[in-house]
C-alpha positions, 0 to 999 in steps of 0.5 A: 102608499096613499091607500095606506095612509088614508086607511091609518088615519080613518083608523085614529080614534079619539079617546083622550081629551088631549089629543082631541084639543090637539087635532082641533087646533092643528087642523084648520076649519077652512083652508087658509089659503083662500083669499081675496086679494084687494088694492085700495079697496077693489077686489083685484083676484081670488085664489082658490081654496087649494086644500082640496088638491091635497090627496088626504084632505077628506080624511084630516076633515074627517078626523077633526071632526071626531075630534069635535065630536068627541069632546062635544058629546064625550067631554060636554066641552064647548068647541065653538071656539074650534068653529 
């Protein structure tokens, strides 16, 4: 099953504007789970970014950067607020 979807989502192509903003702002650039968690300014523990256990990590990475890619190089849009 995770075959398949890995497959359909390697598959995706970006070719409109819209989708590609979209993708941009609904995948994150880092995981928001990292962190550090501080109490009166001392840094008590770390958790770990944990996106990486997720089976389809490497494939939604994938596809928001051709997402980046399309609207830097196809669009001339500035995508440093996607960064």
């Amino acid at each position: 099953m995770l075959k398949t979807l890995r497959q359909r989502l390697d598959r995706v192509e970006v070719c409109n504007p819209k989708l590609a903003h979209r993708l941009c702002q609904l995948i994150p650039a880092q995981c928001p789970f990292e962190r550090d968690i501080t109490l009166f300014g001392r840094k008590l523990f770390h958790i770990p970014p944990m996106c990486k256990l997720n089976p389809l990590y490497e494939e939604v990475v994938a596809l928001r950067f051709r997402a980046l890619c399309y609207l830097a190089d196809e669009c001339g849009e500035d995508i440093t607020a996607y960064c």
